[in-house]
Every structure is written in structure tokens, then in C-alpha cells.
C-alpha positions as CSV (number, residue, x, y, z in Angstrom):
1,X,-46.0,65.2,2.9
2,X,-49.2,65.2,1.4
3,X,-48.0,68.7,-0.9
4,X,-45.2,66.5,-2.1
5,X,-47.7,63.3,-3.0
6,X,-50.5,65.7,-4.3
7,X,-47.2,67.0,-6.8
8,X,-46.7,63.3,-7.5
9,X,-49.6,62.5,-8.4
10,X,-49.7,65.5,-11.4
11,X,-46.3,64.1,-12.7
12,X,-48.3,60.4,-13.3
13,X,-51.2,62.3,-15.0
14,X,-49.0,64.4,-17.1
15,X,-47.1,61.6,-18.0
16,X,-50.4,59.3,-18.9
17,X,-51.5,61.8,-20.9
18,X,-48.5,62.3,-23.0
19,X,-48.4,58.9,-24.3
20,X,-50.8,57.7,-27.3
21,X,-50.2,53.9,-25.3
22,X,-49.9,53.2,-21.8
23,X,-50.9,51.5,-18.5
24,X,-52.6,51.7,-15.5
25,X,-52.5,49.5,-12.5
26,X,-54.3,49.5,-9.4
27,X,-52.9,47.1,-6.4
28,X,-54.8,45.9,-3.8
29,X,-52.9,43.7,-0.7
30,X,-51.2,43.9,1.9
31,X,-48.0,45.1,3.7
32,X,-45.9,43.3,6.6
33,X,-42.5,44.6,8.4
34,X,-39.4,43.5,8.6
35,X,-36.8,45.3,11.6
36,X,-35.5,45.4,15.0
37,X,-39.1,44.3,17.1
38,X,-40.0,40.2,16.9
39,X,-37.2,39.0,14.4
40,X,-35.2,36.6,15.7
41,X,-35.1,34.7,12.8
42,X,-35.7,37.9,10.4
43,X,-38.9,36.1,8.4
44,X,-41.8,38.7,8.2
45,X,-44.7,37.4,9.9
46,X,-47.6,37.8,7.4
47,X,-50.3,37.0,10.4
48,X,-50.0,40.9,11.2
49,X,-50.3,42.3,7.2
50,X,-51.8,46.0,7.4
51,X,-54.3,46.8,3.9
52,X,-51.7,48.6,1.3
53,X,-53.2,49.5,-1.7
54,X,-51.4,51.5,-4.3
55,X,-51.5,52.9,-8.1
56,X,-49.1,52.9,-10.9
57,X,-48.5,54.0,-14.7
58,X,-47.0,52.3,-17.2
59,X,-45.2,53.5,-20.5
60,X,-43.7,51.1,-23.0
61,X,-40.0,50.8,-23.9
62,X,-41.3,48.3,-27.1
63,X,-42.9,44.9,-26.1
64,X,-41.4,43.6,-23.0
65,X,-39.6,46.6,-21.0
66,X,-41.8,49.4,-19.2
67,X,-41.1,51.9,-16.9
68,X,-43.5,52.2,-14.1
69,X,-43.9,55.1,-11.4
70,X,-46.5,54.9,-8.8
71,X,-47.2,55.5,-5.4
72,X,-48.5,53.0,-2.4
73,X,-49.3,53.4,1.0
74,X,-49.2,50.8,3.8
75,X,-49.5,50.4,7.9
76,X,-47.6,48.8,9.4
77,X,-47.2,47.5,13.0
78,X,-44.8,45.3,15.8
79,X,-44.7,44.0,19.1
80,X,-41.8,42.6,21.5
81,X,-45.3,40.2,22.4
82,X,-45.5,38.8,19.8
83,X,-42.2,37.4,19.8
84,X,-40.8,34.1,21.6
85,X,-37.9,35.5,22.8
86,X,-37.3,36.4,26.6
87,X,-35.3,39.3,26.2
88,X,-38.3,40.9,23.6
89,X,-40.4,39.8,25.9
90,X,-38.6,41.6,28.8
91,X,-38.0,44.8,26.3
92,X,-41.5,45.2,25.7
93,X,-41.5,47.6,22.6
94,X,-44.4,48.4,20.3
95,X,-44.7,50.6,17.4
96,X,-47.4,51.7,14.5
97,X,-46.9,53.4,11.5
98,X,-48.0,54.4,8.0
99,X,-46.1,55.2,4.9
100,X,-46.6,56.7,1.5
101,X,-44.2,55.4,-1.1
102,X,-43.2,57.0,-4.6
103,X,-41.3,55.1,-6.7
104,X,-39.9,54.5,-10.4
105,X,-39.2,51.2,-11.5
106,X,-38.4,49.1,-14.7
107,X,-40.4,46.2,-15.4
108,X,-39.0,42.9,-17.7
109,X,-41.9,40.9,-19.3
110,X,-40.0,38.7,-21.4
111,X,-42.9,36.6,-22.7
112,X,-45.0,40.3,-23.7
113,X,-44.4,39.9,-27.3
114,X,-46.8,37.2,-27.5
115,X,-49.6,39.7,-27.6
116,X,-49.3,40.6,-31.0
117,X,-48.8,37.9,-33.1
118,X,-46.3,38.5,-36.3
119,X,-49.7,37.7,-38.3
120,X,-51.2,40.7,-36.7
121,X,-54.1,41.4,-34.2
122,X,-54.3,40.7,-30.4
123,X,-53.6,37.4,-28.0
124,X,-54.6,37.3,-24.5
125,X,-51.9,35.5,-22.4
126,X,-50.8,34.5,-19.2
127,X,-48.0,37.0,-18.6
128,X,-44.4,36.5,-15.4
129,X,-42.7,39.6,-15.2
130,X,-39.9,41.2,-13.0
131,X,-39.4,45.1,-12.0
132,X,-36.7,47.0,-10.0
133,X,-36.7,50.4,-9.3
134,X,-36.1,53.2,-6.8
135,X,-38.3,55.6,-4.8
136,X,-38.8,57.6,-1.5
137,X,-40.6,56.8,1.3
138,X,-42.7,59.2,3.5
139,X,-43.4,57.5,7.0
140,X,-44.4,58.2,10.9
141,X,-44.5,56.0,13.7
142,X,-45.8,55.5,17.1
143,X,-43.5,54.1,19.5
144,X,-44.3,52.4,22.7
145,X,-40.3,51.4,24.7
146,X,-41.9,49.5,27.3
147,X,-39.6,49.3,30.5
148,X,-36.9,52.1,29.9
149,X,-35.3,51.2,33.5
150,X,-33.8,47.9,32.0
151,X,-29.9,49.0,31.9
152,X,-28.3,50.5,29.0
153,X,-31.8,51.1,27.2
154,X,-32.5,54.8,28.0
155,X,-29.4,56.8,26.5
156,X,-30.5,55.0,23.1
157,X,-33.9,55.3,23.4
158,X,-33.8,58.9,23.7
159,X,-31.6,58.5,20.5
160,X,-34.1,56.9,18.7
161,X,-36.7,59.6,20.1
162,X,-34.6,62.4,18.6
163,X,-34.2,60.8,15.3
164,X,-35.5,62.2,11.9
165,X,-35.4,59.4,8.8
166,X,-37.9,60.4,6.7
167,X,-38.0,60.4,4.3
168,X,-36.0,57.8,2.9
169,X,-34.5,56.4,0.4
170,X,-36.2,52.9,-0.8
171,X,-35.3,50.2,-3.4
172,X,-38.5,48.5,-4.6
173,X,-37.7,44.8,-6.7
174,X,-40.0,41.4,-6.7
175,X,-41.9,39.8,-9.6
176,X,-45.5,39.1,-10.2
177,X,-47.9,37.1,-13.2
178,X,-50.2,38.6,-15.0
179,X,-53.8,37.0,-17.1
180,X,-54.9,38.9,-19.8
181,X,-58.7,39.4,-19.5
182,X,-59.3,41.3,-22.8
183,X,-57.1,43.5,-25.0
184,X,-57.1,46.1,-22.3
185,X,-57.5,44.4,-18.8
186,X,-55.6,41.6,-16.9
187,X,-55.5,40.8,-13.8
188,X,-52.3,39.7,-12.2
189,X,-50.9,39.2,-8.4
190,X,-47.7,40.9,-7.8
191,X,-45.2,40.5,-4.6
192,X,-42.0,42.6,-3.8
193,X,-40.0,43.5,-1.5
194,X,-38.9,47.0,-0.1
195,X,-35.0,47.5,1.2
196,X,-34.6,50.8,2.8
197,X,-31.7,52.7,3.7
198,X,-32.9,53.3,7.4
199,X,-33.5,51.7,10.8
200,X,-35.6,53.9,11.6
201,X,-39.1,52.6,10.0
202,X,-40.1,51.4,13.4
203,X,-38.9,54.0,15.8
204,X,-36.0,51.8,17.3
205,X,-32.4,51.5,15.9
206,X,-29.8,52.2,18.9
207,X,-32.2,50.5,21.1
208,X,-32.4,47.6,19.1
209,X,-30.0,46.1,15.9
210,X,-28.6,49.7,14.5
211,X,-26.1,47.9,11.7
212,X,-29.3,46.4,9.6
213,X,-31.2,48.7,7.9
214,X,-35.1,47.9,8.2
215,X,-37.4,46.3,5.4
216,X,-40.9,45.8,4.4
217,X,-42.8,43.6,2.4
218,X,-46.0,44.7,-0.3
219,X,-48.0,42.0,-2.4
220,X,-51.3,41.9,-3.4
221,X,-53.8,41.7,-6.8
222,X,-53.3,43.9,-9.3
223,X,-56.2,45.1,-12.0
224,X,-54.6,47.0,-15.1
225,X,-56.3,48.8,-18.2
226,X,-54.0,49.3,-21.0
227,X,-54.7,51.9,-23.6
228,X,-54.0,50.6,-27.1
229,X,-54.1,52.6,-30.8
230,X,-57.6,52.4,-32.7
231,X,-58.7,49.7,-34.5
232,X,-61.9,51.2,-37.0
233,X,-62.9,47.8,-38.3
234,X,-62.2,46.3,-35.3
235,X,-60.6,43.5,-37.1
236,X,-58.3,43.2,-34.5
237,X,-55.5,45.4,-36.4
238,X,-54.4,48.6,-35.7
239,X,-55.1,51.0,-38.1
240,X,-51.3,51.9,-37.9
241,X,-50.6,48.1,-39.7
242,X,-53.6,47.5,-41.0
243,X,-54.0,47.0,-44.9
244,X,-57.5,47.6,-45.4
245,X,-58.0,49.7,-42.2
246,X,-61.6,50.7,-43.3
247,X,-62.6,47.5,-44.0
248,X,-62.8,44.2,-41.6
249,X,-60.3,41.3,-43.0
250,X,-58.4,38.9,-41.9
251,X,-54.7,38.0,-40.2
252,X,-53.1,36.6,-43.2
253,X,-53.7,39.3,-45.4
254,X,-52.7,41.7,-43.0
255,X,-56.6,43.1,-42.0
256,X,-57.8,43.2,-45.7
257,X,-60.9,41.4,-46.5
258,X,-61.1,37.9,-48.8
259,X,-64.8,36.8,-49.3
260,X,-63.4,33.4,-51.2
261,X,-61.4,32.4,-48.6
262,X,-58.2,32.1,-51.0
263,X,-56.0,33.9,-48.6
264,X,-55.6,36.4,-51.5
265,X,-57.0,40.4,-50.6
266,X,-60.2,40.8,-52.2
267,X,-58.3,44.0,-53.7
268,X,-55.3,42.1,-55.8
269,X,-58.4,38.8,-56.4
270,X,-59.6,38.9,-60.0
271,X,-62.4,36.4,-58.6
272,X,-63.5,37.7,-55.2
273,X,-66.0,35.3,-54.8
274,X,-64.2,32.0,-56.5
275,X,-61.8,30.4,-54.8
276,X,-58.6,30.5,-56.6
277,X,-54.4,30.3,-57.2
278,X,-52.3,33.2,-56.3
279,X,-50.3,32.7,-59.6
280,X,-53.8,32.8,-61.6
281,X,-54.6,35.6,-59.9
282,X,-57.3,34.5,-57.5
283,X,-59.2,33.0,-59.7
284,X,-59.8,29.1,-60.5
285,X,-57.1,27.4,-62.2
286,X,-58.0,23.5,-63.1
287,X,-54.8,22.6,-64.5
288,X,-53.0,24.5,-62.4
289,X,-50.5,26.1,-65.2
290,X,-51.2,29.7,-63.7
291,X,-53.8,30.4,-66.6
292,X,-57.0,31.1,-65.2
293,X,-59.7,28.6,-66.7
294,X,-61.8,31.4,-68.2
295,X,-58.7,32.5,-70.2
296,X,-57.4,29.1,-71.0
297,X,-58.0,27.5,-74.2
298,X,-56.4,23.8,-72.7
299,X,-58.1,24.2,-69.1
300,X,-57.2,20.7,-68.5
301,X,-53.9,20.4,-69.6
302,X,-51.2,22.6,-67.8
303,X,-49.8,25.1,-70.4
304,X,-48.0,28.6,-71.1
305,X,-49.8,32.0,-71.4
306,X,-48.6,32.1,-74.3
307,X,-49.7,29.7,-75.6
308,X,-53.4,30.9,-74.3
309,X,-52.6,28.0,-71.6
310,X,-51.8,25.3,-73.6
311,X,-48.8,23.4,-73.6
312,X,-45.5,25.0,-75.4
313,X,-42.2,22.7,-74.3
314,X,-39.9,25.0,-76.2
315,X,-41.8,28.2,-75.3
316,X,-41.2,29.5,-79.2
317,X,-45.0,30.2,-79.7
318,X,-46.3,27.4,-81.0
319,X,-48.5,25.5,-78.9
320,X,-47.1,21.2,-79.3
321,X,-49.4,20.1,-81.1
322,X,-48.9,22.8,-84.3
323,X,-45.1,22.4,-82.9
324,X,-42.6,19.8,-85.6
325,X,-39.6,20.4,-83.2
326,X,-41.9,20.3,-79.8
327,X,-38.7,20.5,-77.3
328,X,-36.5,22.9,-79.3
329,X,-37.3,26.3,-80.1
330,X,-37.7,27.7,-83.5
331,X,-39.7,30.1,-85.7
332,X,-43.2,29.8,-87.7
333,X,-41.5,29.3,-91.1
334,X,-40.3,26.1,-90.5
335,X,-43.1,24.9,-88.5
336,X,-41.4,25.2,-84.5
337,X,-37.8,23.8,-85.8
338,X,-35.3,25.8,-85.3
339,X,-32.9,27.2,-88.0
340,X,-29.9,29.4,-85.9
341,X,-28.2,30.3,-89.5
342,X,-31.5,31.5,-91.1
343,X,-30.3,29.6,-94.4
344,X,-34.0,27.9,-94.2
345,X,-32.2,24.3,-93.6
346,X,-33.3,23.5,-89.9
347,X,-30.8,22.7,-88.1
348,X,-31.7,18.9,-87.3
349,X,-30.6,18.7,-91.2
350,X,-27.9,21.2,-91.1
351,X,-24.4,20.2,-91.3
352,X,-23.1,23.6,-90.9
353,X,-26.0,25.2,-88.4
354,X,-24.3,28.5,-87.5
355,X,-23.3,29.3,-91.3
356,X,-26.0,30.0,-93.7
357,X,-25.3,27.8,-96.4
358,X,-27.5,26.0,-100.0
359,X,-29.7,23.4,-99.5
360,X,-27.8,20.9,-101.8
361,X,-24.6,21.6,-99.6
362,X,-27.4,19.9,-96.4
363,X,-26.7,23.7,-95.2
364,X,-23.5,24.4,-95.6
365,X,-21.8,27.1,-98.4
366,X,-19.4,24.2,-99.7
367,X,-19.1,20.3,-100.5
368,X,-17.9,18.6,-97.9
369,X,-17.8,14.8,-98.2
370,X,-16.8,13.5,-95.0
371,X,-18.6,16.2,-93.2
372,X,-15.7,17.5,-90.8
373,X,-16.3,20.8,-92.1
374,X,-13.7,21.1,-94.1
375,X,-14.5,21.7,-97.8
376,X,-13.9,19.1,-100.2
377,X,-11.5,21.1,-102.0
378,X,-9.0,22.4,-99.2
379,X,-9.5,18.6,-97.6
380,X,-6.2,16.9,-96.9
381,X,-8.1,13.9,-96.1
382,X,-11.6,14.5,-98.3
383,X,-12.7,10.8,-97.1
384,X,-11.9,10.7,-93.8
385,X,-13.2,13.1,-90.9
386,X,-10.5,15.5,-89.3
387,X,-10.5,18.8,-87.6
388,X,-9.8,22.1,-89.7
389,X,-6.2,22.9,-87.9
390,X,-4.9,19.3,-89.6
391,X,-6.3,20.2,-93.1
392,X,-9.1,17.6,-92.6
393,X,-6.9,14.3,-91.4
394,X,-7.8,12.5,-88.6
395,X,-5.5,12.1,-85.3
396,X,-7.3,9.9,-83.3
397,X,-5.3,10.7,-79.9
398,X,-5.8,14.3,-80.6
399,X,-2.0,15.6,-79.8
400,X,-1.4,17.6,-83.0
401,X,0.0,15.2,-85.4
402,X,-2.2,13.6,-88.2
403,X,-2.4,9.8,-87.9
404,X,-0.6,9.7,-91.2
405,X,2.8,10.4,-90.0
406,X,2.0,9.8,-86.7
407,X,4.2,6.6,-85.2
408,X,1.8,6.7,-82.4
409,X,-1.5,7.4,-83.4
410,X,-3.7,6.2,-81.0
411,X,-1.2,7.0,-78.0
412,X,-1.0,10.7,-77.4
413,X,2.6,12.1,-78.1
414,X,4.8,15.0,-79.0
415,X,6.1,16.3,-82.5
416,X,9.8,15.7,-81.1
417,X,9.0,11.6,-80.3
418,X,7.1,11.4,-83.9
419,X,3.6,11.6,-82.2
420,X,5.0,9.0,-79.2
421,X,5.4,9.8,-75.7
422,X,8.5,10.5,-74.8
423,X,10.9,8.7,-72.3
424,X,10.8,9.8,-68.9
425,X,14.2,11.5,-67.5
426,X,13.8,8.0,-64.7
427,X,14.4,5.8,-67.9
428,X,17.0,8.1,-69.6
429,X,18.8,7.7,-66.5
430,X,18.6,3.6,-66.2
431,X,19.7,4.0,-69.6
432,X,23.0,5.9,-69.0
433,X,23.5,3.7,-65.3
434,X,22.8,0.1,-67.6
435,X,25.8,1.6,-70.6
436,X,28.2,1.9,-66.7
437,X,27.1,-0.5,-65.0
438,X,27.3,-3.5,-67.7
439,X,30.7,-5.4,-67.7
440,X,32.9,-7.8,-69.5
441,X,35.6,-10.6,-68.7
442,X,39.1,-8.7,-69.3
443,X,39.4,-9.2,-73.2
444,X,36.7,-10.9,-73.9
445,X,32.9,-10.9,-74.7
446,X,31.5,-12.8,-71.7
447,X,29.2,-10.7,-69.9
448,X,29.8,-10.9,-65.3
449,X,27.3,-12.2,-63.5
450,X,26.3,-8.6,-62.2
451,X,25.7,-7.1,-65.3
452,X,22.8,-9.9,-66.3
453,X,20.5,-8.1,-63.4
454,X,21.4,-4.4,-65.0
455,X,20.2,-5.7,-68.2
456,X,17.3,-7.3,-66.8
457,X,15.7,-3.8,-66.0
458,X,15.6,-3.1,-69.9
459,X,13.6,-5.8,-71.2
460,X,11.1,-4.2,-68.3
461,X,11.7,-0.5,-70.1
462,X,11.0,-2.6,-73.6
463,X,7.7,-4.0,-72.0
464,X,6.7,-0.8,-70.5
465,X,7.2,1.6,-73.8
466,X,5.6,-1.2,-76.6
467,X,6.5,1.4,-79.3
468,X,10.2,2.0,-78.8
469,X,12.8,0.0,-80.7
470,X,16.8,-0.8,-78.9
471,X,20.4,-0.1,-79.9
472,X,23.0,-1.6,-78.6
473,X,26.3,0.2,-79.6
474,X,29.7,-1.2,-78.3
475,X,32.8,0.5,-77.6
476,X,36.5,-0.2,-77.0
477,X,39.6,2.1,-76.1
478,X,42.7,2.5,-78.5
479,X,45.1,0.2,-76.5
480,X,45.9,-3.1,-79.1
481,X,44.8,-3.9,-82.7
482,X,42.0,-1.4,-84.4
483,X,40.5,-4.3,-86.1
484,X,41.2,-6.5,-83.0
485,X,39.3,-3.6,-81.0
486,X,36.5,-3.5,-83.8
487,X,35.7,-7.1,-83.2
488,X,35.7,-7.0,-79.6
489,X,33.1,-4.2,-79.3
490,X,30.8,-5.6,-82.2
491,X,31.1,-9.0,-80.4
492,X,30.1,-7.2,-76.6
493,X,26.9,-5.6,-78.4
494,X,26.3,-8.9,-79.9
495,X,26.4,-10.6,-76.2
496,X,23.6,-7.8,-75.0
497,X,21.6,-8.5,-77.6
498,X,21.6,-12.2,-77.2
499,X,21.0,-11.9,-73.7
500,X,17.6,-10.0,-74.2
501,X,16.7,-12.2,-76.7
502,X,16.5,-15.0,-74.7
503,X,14.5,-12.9,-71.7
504,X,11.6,-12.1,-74.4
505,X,12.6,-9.2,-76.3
506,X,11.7,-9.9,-80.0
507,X,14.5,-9.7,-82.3
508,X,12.8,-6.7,-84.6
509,X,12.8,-4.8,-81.6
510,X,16.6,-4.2,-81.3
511,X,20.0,-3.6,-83.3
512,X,23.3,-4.1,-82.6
513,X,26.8,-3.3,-84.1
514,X,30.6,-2.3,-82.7
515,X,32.3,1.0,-83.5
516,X,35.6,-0.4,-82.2
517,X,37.9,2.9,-80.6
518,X,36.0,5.1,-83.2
519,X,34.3,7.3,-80.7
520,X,35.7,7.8,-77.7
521,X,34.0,10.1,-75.1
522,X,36.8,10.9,-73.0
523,X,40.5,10.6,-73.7
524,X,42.3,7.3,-74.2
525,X,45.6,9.0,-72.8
526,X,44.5,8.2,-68.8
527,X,43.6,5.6,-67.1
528,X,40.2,6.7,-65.9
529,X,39.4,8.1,-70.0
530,X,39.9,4.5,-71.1
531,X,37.5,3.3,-68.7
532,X,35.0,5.7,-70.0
533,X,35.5,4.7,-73.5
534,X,35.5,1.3,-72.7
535,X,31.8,0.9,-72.8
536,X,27.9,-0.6,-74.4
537,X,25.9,2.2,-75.4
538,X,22.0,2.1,-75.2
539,X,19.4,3.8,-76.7
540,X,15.4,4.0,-77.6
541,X,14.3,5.2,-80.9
542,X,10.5,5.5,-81.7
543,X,10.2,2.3,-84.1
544,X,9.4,3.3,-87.7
């Protein structure tokens, strides 16, 4: 046994001093059994805790996983006397023993990254972790069986006497907390527990409860030394992330030193030793314009560089108060204003400012006297403003047709309607239901009583489009007199017309007149043809 720890042991140094960064714990406690003597109600009795101190190594997996191998020894003993029961009284066992445990575990420190702030350095903290690993454990024991004449209890016993179980396999898990002292010592006080894979820690297993495997438990203090990367200025960085690693600084600039206390590196700080703005370059900036004050010629007014830090709206150069045109960038020439033709017009005078033009033309190459851009002499309209694709005429509702011929002209339109809108299909089709749906008294001009309502809905199509005019055109078939026929449709149209009239509809708004058996749609040779021709006709013209 003490071959195999002593091999241990070199494995832990090795392994210590192959890392640039690790850990070493020591832990001082104690160490209380858990198996078949006094456990009637299987809680460890901590009264008879045996010294178990131990050592382990620690390398880093990032900031809060480590793996962890050491080794720990513990004694251990238990007495049937101890317990309350009569039957453990009657048994009468005793044991001691001793262990030496090696073990590998992982350890979870969820709260470790706290240590090293983002802003760099070092943080003492108070520290929970949690570790679970597995190991070996070398033990012996001393068994005292007490009565072996009580029936059934010597076959087992001299099973248990015979038995080899170490060593044995062990799986170590608990928790602990942990104070940070310094940057490289904390203390901490750790408890786990130890679950083996044998009854036989304590000598007894047949003779006692041979279906549980036996326990043990190891707590105590724990004192570590952690060994970190160098710090040369001992500025609290690591040389690995510090800036200035040969010079003591600060966490905000990353271990570089800033005498002014600006929070800008000495290094990049124009001013070491005057406090100052990052955008003047560390040095003191009154008006705060990113100009430092000894280079600023307005050091109380905020400004441009280049404008030597006084003020320059436009940015063009000129400082505002050499600036005519303060807000709008231009050239030196015409003092600030700007001139985007270069015709030397500026262009808060210049009617045509992207085409270099005279001075007597206000900028542009041409006369143009209602100054739509359109020269005087290719000018449709030279006294009244329109765009260039109308030849210089105005249309007001801007749908392509000059007010001049447009019938609309403040209500956009198309060509076809003369600059109007046109009628919706909806109205078209009232239209062409109203001409079917209006009827007469057999022979005769008197409108029925149903076809007052048809005609109703055109005085609301009159109301609705302002700008279109009614026709009324009447119809006959060729059954009886031509003339006869004439009269009859002239006389229906006439009845329409009057009818509107007196719902509102001015008289210049509508027309009416008879074409008698003139224009027939259909044949007048059927029945159902004459009906068709038989007929008032409507329709809306765009009123001139």
C-alpha cells in the first residue's frame, strides 16, 4: 500500500509542476462511519469522528470547473455498545480501522469568475462550490465478533474473516465554501460524503446487513494556495493582459498609468498632467467642441477644427462670422454662398441653379418671364408658369392636359374624358338598367309609377359627377305611323326630362329629343326585338 501511495503522490507533483496555474489544498477534519455496527437508523454518529486530514491539487478547466486529485486518510471505528438496540447489544461487535484514499474529482465553482473582474485585476470573494469524482480506497480493520455462539453467527463470521475488499472502489461527492484571504490563499470548510462499493470497511458483511454497501463521511477546514501568472508592476494585472505591464496603472485603462486622472493612458494623453476630453485628446477642452483650448482660436464657443475651433454651421471653411450663407455651404468667391452651377450667380438668386447661365438671365442661359424654366421663346404660355412637358402651360390638377383645353382642370382626369374623370363601369351600368327599366303607359307618354324611383338614381349620378351633362334619347319600334312613332319617342324623352327637372336637375345640364323607329338595336320582326327597340336611351357627356 504505501508503494502505491508513495507513486501517487509523484503523479500530484508531476502534475503541479506542469501547470503555469494551479492549486493546492490542505484539509484538516475529521472522518465518521457509516455500515453494519450501531445503525439502526443509518445517521453517522459524529460523537466518535477519527482526525482525517488529507491534500489535494487543483488545475483549472477556465474560471469555475477544476479537476482535483488528492489523497486523505482517516480512522475509523464502531461498537454494537454504542448502540440502543438489544440485538447489537447482544451481538457485541467492534471494529477499527484506517484508510488511505486516492481520488480524482471535478469541482463546479459557479460564482469563481468573480475573481477577475472584466475591468481587470483581482477580487477576494466568498466562494460555494460542488465536486464529484472517483477514487480507490486502501483500508484494514480490526474486528472484535463478540459472542460467536449466538446461532447462525459463526458460518458468516468466518466469511467475513476470509474476505479480501481492498482495495476498493469509492465515489467521493459533497460541497464546501470557500473565503478568499489574499490573491493566493482562502480558507474554506468542505464536507462530503464517501459511497463505496463494499461491505466490508468494517470487517462485517454476512454477519451483519450484506445487501448495503458501507459508507463514510470526511469534512473538515481546508487552507489553499493558488499559484497565479506574474504581475511586474503589481498593479494587480497580469502581465499576460496588462497594457503597460512595466508600468503601475489603473483598471480602466487596462493597467496603463494616467497621472491626470482623465481615464485616458498617459501614452495616447497629449496632456498627462491636465485633466482632459478623450475627443480633445486628453487635454482641456472649455467649450467642449473637441478642440483643445491651446489650439482653439474660439475657446469659449464650441466650433470645427477646421475652423481652428470656431464655429462653421455649413462646414465650407469659413468660420460664421466671415460666412454670408452661414447654414449652407459654398466657396470663398462668393463669400460662404453657394453657387452649384459655378455661373458666379449664387444660388439663393439663381433661377436656374444647376445650369450655368448670365447674370441678366438671374442665372439662367435664356429669358424666361414666368420663370417655369421654359424660355420665353419656346413658351406656350410665356405668362403663366407650367412644366416643360406642356410647353410652359399650367394644369393645375397635374394629369397631363393643359388647363386650356382641359374641361376639368382643377379635377384630375384622362385625355379620353377631356381632362375629367371618367364614369365608373357601377354608373355605366345604372345607366344601361335606368334605359330597361323606365316604362311608359301603352301608347302613350305617361311615365308608371315604378319607373319614377329608376329615374330618381340619376339625378343622384348628376349630383355626384358636377361636370357631366345628360341625354335623353327616345326610341320607338316600326309598328304604326313613322311620324306618329317620331312624336311618341320625342314626347317619352321629353317626359324624362321634365321629371328631372322638377327633382333639381338644372335645365343646361340635360338634352332631349326622339329618333322615332330610326335606330333600332335589335330587329323589329319579333316580339322580344321590338321590346328592345322600344326604349329611352341615357347618356353622360363631359359638358363643354
Amino acid at each position: 500500500m504505501r508503494n502505491k501511495l508513495i507513486w501517487f503522490g509523484l503523479l500530484l507533483s508531476g502534475a503541479l509542476a506542469a501547470q503555469p496555474k494551479a492549486e493546492l489544498s490542505i484539509l484538516l477534519g475529521g472522518a465518521t462511519y457509516l455500515g453494519d455496527l450501531e445503525v439502526a437508523d443509518r445517521l453517522p454518529d459524529l460523537g466518535l469522528a477519527k482526525f482525517s486530514p488529507g491534500i489535494q491539487v487543483g488545475l483549472p478547466l477556465g474560471y469555475t470547473w477544476q479537476v482535483r486529485a488528492g489523497i486523505q486518510y482517516a480512522s475509523y471505528a464502531g461498537s454494537d455498545a454504542n448502540s440502543t438496540s438489544a440485538a447489537f447489544l447482544a451481538r457485541n461487535f467492534s471494529f477499527t480501522g484506517q484508510l488511505f484514499e486516492g481520488q480524482v474529482n471535478l469541482r463546479w465553482e459557479p460564482f469563481a469568475r468573480r475573481r477577475f473582474p472584466v475591468t481587470g485585476g483581482y477580487k477576494n470573494i466568498i466562494s460555494p462550490y460542488l465536486f464529484l469524482g472517483t477514487g480507490l480506497t486502501f483500508h484494514n480493520h480490526t474486528t472484535h465478533y463478540g459472542n460467536p455462539g449466538v446461532d447462525g453467527f459463526p458460518d458468516r463470521i468466518r466469511r467475513d474473516m476470509r474476505a479480501k475488499a481492498s482495495p476498493a472502489l469509492v465515489l467521493p461527492f459533497g460541497g464546501g465554501i470557500r473565503v478568499d484571504l489574499s490573491k493566493h490563499v482562502s480558507l474554506g470548510l468542505e464536507v462530503g460524503a464517501r459511497k463505496l462499493f463494499t461491505d466490508h470497511l468494517d470487517g462485517v458483511s454476512f454477519a451483519g446487513n450484506a445487501s448495503k454497501d458501507d459508507w463514510y463521511l470526511v469534512g473538515g477546514l481546508t487552507l489553499s494556495y493558488r499559484w497565479s501568472k506574474p504581475d511586474y508592476d503589481r498593479d494587480g494585472f497580469l502581465d499576460d493582459v496588462d497594457r503597460c505591464p512595466q508600468q503601475a496603472g489603473v483598471d480602466y485603462t487596462g493597467g496603463c498609468p494616467d497621472a491626470d486622472g482623465d481615464r485616458i493612458p498617459d501614452q495616447e494623453d497629449q496632456c498627462p498632467y491636465q485633466p482632459g476630453k478623450p475627443a480633445a485628446l486628453g487635454c482641456p477642452d472649455s467649450d467642449f467642441d473637441g478642440v483643445p483650448d491651446f489650439r482653439d482660436d474660439c475657446p469659449e464657443i464650441p466650433g470645427q477644427a477646421s475652423g481652428r475651433g470656431c464655429p462653421d454651421a455649413d462646414g465650407d471653411g469659413l468660420v460664421d462670422d466671415a460666412d454670408l450663407c452661414p447654414y449652407c455651404a459654398g466657396g470663398s468667391q462668393l463669400s460662404g454662398c453657394p453657387d452649384a452651377d459655378g455661373d458666379g450667380v449664387e444660388d439663393a438668386r439663381d433661377r436656374c441653379p444647376n445650369l450655368p447661365g448670365l447674370l441678366e438671365g438671374e442665372g439662367c442661359p435664356y429669358l424666361d418671364g414666368d420663370r417655369d424654366g421654359v424660355p420665353d421663346d419656346t413658351d406656350e404660355c410665356p405668362t403663366l408658369a407650367g412644366p416643360a412637358t406642356l410647353n410652359g402651360c399650367p394644369d393645375t390638377d397635374g394629369d397631363g392636359l393643359p388647363d386650356s383645353i382641359d374641361k376639368c382642370p382643377e379635377l384630375a382626369g384622362t385625355l379620353a374624358a377631356a381632362g375629367c374623370p371618367e364614369v365608373t363601369e357601377e354608373v355605366k351600368g345604372t345607366l344601361a338598367f335606368v334605359a330597361k327599366a323606365v316604362q311608359f303607359e301603352t301608347g302613350s307618354n305617361r311615365l308608371k309609377a315604378t319607373s319614377l324611383v329608376k329615374l330618381d338614381t340619376l339625378v343622384v349620378i348628376l349630383v355626384d359627377y358636377p361636370y357631366l351633362n345628360l341625354t335623353i334619347a327616345g326610341h320607338t319600334d316600326s309598328r304604326g305611323n313613322d311620324a306618329a312613332n317620331l312624336r311618341l319617342s320625342q314626347a317619352r324623352a321629353k317626359a324624362c326630362y321634365d321629371y328631372l327637372l322638377k327633382q333639381g336637375v338644372p335645365a343646361e345640364r340635360m338634352t332631349h329629343t326622339g329618333f322615332g323607329e330610326t335606330r333600332p338595336p335589335a330587329s323589329n320582326a319579333t316580339e322580344a326585338g321590338r321590346r328592345q327597340n322600344r326604349r329611352v336611351a341615357f347618356e353622360l357627356l363631359v359638358r363643354q
